[in-house]
N, C-alpha and C positions, 0 to 999 in steps of 0.2 A: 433404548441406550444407543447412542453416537460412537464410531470409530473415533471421533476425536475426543471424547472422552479420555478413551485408554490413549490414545497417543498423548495428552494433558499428563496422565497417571504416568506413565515410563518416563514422562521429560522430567516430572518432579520425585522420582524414585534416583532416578542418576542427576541430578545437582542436589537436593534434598533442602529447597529454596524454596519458597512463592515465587516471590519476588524475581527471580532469575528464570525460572521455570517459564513466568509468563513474560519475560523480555524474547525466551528462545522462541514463544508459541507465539510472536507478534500479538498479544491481546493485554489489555490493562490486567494489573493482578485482582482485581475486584473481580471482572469476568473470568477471569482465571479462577480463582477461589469457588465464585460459584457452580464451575463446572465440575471441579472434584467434588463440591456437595451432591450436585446432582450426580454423578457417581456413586459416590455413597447411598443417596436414597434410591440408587435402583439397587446395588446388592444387598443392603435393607442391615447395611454394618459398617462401623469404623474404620473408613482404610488409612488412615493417617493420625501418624500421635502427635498431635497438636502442642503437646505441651515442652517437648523437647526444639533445641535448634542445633545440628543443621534437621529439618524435619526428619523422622523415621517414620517406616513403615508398622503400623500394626500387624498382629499375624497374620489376618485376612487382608492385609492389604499385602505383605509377602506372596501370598500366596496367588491374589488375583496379579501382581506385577508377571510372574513367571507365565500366567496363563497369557496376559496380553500381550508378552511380546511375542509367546511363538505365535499366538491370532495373528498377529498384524504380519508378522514374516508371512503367513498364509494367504492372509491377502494381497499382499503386494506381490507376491510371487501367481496367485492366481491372476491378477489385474492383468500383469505382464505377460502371461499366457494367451488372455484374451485380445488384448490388444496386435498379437500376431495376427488376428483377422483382419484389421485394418491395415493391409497390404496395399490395399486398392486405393491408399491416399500417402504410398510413399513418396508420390512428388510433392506435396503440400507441408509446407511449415505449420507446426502447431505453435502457434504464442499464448500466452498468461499475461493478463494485462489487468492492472489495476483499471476500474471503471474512468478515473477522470482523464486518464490516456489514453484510455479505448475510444474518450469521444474527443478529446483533444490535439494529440500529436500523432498517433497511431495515423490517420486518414491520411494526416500531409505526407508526414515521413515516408509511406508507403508510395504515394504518388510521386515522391521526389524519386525516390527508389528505380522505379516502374519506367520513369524518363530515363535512368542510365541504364537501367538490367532488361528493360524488356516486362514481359509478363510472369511474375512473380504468385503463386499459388498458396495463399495463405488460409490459415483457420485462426479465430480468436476467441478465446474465452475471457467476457470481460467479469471479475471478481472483486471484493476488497484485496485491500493487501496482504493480509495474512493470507485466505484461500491460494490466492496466485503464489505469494511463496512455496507453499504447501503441493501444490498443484506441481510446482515445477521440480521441488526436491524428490518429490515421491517419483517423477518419472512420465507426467503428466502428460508432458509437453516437449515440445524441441528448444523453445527460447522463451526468457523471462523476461519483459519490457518495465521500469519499476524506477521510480525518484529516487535519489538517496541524497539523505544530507546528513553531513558529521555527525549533527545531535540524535539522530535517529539511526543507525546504522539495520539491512538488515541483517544481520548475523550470517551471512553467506561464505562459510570457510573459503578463503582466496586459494589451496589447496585442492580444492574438488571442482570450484566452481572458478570460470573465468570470463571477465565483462568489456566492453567497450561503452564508453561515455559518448551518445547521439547528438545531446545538446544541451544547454542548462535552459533552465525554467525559471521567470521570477514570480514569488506567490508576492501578491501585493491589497491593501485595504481597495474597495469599488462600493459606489453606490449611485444613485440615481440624481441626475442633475436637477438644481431647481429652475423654472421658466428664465432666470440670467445665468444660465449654463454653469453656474459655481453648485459643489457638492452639496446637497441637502444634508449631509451626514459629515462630521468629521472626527479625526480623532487629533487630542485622546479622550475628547469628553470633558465632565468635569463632575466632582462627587455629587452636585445640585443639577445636572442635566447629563445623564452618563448616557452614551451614544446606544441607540437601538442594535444587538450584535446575532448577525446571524450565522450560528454556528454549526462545524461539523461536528457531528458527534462523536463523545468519548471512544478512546481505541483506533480513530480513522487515522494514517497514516498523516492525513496535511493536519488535523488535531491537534498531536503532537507536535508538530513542527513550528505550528502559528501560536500556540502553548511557549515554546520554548523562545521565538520569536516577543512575543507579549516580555516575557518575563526578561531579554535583554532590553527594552527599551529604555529610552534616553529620560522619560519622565512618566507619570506615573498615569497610566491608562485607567479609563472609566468606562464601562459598557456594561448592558444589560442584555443578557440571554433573551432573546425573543422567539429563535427557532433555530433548531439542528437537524442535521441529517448528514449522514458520510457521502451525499453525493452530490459534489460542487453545481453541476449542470442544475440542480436544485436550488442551490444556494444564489447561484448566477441569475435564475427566473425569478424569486424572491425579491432580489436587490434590484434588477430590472423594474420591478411593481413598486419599488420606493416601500420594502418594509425595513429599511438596516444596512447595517454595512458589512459586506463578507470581504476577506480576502480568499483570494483569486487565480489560479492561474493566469499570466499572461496571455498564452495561447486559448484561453476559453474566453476571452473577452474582447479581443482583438475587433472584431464587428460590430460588437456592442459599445465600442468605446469609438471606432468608427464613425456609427450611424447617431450618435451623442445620445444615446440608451444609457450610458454608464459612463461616470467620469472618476478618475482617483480620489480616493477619500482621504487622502495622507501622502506626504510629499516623502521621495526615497533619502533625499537628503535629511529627511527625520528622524529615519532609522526605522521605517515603517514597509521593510519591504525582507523577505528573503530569498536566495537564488539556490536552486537544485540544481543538482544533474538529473540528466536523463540516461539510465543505462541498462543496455541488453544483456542476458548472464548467457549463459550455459556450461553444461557440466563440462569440466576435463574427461579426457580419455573416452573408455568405452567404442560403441563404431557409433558416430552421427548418424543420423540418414542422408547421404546422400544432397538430397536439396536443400536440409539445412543447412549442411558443412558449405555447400556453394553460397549461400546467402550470406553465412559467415563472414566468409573470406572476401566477398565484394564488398559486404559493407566495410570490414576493415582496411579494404582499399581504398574506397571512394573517402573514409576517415582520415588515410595519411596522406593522401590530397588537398583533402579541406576539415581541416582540424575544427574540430566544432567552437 
């Protein structure tokens, strides 16, 4: 049995949704649903009555709710006990980073940093984006580094939690040039030759985005699933090797579009392109530590300086 089980079971005992439940838990509701099954088949009973809306608790599912919240109060109150040991790294930032930042903008940004602040003492845990949500609400971490786009919001009450925007991102179509340096790949395809597409997989945060992306375009797109995976740096090696066209962060292709590895598969003025933000969170109030509260505060310096 998974912590995040029960923490699945309470989100969906207080809205009394799928649907909703798994928007809070950043995961598709298909994986959502699965998780309270598996739930279920470990305490080897019906915790949810399925047959009502807004959902209700069956009696054993009443009963394990009250048990899992005081669990999880127990553990996060242990965590936070333990974590008192790590004294010895209160000069270091702890960040939550989604993977394709950890290897994308996270390096430069830091380097940029490091040229005005000097020697800057970080730690990074690079995660999908639910984990690093999660990571950071729970207490995780000092700072949350994370995309956000309208269509995808993450649910980050502006109340508890407070952000600065570092820079935008454009996610855009790439694929492999052919020997007259014109794309091998382009979109939007066509229903008798639909483009090779290599995708992230369901749940991944740019998923969603390039989903939502897809379904505003200008005309009517044709591709074929060839391969997925939530981790672009994968996607990027893939489309380098000429199997498909992925879109892309900007910053993850930058060299590759350089050294003519990779050229654009779809023109912006097509409507084949979307722009993020890029933005650090951290909670209101509480006492910071120390080096985060200073890292804060210079980044939101060097921010009203030069507005991203």
């Amino acid at each position: 049995m998974e912590t995040k089980w029960l923490e699945d079971f309470v989100t969906l005992a207080q809205t009394g949704s799928f649907s909703r439940a798994a928007q809070l838990r950043h995961v598709t509701q298909p994986a959502f649903s699965r998780r309270i099954q598996a739930l279920e088949a470990w305490a080897g009973v019906d915790l949810v009555d399925r047959s009502t809306y807004p959902t209700r608790l069956t009696e054993a599912g009443r009963t394990l709710h009250t048990q899992a919240q005081e669990l999880l109060q127990q553990l996060h109150a242990t965590r936070a006990l333990l974590r008192l040991h790590a004294a010895a790294a209160g000069d270091t930032v702890e960040f939550a980073v989604p993977h394709t930042l950890a290897f994308t903008f996270f390096p430069a940004w830091l380097g940029r940093l490091r040229a005005h602040l000097g020697t800057v003492k970080t730690r990074l845990v690079a995660l999908n984006v639910h984990d690093a949500v999660l990571r950071f609400t729970e207490g995780g971490c000092d700072l949350l580094l994370a995309y956000h786009h309208p269509s995808q919001p993450l649910g980050l009450d502006p109340e508890r939690h407070e952000m600065l925007t570092l820079a935008r991102e454009v996610v855009a179509p790439f694929c492999r040039p052919g020997p007259d340096g014109r794309p091998l790949m382009r979109l939007p395809g066509s229903a008798h030759a639909p483009v090779p597409y290599l995708a992230y997989a369901p749940g991944a945060y740019l998923a969603r985005v390039v989903d939502w992306l897809l379904r505003q375009a200008p005309q009517p797109v044709h591709l074929e699933r060839v391969y997925e995976t939530d981790m672009a740096e994968s996607l990027k090696a893939m489309a380098i090797e000429g199997h498909g066209v992925a879109f892309l962060p900007a910053s993850a292709v930058r060299p590759a579009l350089a050294d003519g590895r990779l050229v654009a598969a779809g023109c912006a003025e097509e409507g084949w392109h979307v722009e993020l933000d890029i933005r650090l969170y951290r909670r209101r109030g509480g006492r910071p530590k120390p080096a985060a509260q200073r890292l804060w505060d210079d980044v939101a310096r060097l921010l009203a300086a030069e507005p991203p």
